[in-house]
C-alpha distance (Angstrom), angle and dihedral (degrees) to the residues before:
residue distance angle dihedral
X1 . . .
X2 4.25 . .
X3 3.38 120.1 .
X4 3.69 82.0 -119.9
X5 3.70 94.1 68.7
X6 4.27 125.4 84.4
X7 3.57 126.1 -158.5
X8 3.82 117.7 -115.5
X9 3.92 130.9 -177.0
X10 3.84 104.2 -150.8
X11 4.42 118.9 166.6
X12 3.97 114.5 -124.3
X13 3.42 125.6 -166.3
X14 4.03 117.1 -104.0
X15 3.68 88.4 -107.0
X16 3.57 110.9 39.5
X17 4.06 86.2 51.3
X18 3.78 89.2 49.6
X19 4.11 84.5 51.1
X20 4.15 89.3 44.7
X21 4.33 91.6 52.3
X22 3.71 88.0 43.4
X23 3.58 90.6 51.7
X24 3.49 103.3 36.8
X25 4.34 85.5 50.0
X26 4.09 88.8 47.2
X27 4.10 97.0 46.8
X28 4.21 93.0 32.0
X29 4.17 87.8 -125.1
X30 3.67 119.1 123.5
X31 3.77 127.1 -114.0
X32 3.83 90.8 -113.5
X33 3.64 85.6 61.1
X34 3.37 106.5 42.8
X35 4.08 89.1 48.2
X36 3.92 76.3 55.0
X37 3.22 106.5 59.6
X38 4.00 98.2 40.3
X39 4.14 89.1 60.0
X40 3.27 86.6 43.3
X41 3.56 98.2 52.7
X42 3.84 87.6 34.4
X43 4.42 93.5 55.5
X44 3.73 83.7 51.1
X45 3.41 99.6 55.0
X46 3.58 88.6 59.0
X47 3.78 94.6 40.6
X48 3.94 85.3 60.5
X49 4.00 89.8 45.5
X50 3.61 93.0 49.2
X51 3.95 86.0 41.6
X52 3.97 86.9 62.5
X53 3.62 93.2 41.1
X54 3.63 94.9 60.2
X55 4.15 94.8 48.7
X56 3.94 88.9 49.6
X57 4.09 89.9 45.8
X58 4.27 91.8 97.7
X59 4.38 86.1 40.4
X60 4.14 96.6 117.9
X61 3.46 109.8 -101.8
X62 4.56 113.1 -113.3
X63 3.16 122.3 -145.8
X64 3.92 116.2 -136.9
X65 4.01 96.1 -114.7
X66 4.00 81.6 51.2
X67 3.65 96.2 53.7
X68 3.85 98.1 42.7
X69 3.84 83.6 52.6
X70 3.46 81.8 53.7
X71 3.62 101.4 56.1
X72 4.06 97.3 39.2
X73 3.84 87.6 59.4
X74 3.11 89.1 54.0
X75 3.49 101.7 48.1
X76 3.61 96.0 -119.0
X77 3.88 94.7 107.8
């Protein structure tokens, strides 16, 4: 292991660590990183979410009676 790894106990359920060894056998990547890449994939998800909620912050704010007036004018409603 890198220096640039930590050790971490985390609890799987039966199945979903029967999935990871079966994966991790099938693709020749360990467990470790396979549970590595999904939270990383996972944090960045919400980095890109909270990425787009921070350039829509200064958007004016609708109510819901303005925005189904909205959508009737326009025929969608």
């Amino acid at each position: 292991m890198s220096e640039k790894t930590r050790r971490a106990t985390i609890y799987l359920d039966t199945e979903l660590h029967r999935a990871l060894r079966l994966k991790a056998a099938d693709t020749e990547y360990t467990i470790s990183e396979l549970v590595n890449e999904a939270v990383r994939e996972s944090l960045s998800e919400d980095a890109d979410d909270l990425a787009v909620f921070d350039e829509r912050a200064h958007e004016p704010s609708l109510t819901f009676e303005a925005v189904v007036k909205d959508l009737r004018r326009r025929g969608r409603l």
